[in-house]
N, C-alpha and C positions, 0 to 999 in steps of 0.2 A: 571636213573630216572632224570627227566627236572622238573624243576619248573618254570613256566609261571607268571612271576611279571605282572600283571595288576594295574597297579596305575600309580601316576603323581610324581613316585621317582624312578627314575633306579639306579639299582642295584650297579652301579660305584658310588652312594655316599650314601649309606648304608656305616653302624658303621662296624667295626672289628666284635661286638658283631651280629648283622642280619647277616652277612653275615655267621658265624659261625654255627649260631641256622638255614637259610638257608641250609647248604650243609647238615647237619644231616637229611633232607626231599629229596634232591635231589645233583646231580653230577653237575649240570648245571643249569643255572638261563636264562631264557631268555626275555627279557624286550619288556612289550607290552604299550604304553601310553594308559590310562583310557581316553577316549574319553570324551571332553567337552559336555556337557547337556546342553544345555540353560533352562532356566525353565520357557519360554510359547510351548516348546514342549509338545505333547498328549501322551496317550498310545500309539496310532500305531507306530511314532516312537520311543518308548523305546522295542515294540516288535521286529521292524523291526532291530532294532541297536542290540540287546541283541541275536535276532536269527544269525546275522553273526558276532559278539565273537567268540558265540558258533562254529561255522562252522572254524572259524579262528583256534582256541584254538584246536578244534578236530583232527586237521594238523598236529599237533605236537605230535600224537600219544594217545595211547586210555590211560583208566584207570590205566592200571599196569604199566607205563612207565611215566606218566604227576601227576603234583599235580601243583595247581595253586595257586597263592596267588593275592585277588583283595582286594584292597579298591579306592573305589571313591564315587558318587553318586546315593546314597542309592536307589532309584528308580530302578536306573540299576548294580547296583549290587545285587540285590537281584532277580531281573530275570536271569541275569545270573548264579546267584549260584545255583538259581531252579531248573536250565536246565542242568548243568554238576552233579549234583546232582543226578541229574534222570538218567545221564550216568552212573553213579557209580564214578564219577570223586570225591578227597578229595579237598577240595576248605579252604583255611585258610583266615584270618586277621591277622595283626598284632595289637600287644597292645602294648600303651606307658603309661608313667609315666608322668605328666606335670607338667615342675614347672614352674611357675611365676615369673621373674625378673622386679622389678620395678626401675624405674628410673626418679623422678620427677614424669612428668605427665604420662609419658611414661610408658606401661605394653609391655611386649614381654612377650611371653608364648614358652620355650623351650621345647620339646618334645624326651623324650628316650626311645629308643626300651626294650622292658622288652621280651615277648617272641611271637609266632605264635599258633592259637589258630583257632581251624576247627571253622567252622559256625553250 
């Protein structure tokens, strides 16, 4: 089984912990970047972009062999979870925990992997 990372964090700097709760879904991870959105883009191309994912992502072998894991830009990930969805594809997110480090004026928001979680 492959697992196709679709987001803007490859797979080499994932926690011990993703990488673990990973392999329990698949053998192999293979890293796709979640393609930049500008946002005065239209529908057409979030159609056009979302139809060759899909095309891309289907390369790598059908439903009983592939599970994908995306997070990006909600627009387009949500067409694309439509459309592997419709293949029978399992499509996941990830979910964190956030905590908050303050520092003077300064806020950074640290974010930890807790588990993966179908759409």
């Amino acid at each position: 089984m492959k697992m196709i990372n679709i987001s803007n964090h490859p797979s080499m700097c994932w926690t011990e912990k993703q990488i673990s709760a990973a392999k329990e879904l698949a053998d192999e991870i293979i890293d796709i970047s979640f393609p930049q959105v500008p946002p005065e883009m239209d529908e057409d191309w979030l159609y056009y972009t979302a139809n060759k994912m899909e095309r891309d992502i289907v390369m790598y072998g059908d439903n009983d062999s592939v599970v994908v894991h995306i997070m990006g830009e909600m627009g387009l990930t949500y067409r694309v979870c439509a459309r592997l969805q419709a293949r029978g594809y399992t499509v996941y997110h990830s979910t964190t925990t956030r905590v908050a480090v303050e520092d003077g004026e300064k806020k950074t928001s640290i974010f930890s992997f807790c588990r993966f979680r179908m759409y």
